[in-house]
C-alpha positions in Angstrom: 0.0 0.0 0.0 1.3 3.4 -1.0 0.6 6.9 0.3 1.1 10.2 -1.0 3.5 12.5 0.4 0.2 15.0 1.1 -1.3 12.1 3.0 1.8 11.4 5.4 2.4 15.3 5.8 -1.9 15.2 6.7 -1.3 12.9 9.4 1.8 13.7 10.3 0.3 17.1 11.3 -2.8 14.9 13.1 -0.6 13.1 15.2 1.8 16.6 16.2 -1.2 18.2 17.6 -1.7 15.4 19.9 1.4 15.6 21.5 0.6 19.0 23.8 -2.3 17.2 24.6 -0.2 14.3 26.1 2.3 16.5 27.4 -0.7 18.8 28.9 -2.1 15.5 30.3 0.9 14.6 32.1 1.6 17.6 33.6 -1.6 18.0 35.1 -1.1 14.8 36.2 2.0 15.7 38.3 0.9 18.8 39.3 -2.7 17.5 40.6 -1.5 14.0 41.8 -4.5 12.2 39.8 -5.1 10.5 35.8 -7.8 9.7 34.6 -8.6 7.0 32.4 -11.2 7.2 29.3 -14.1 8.8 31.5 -14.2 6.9 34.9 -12.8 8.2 37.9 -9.4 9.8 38.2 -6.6 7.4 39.5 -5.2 9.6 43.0 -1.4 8.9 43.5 -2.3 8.7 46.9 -4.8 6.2 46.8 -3.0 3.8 43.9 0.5 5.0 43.3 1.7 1.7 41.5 -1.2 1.7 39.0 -0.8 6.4 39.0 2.9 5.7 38.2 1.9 2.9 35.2 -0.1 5.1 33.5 2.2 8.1 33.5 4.6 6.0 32.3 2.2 4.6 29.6 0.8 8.3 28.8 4.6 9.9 28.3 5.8 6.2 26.2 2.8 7.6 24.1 3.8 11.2 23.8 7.2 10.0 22.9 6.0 7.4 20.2 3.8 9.8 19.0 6.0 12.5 18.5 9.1 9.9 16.9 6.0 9.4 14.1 5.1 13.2 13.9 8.5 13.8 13.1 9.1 10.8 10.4 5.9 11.7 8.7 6.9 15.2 8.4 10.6 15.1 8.0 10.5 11.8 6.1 13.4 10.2 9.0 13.0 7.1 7.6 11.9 5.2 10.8 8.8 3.7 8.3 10.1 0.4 5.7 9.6 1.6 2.2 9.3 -1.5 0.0 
């Protein structure tokens, strides 16, 4: 499957505006001690701080990934196999 360089650049853009929303996510999440998750209730660090700790570790492994994908789409790094 091919895509054009207009498409990669589209969702290269798509997937740099997520990453202030991680990065706001996670500081919030520092700053006010509690995640949430989808819509349920917030996970406290106080309260859970094995499972508060997992998913800031999950949320910035996403911010990074995202980002590393932003960046290829856009700058064409190379990290995707071209066949």
């Amino acid at each position: 499957m091919t895509s054009s360089r207009s498409e990669e650049i589209l969702v290269g853009l798509i997937a740099l505006a997520l990453v202030p929303l991680i990065g706001w996510k996670i500081r919030r999440a520092l700053r006010d001690g509690r995640i949430s998750l989808y819509r349920g209730d917030p996970i406290r660090r106080d309260d859970r701080p094995g499972r508060f700790r997992l998913l800031l570790v999950l949320h910035a492994l996403a911010l990074v990934l995202i980002a590393a994908i932003a960046a290829d789409l856009l700058f064409d790094l190379g990290f995707q196999e071209r066949s």
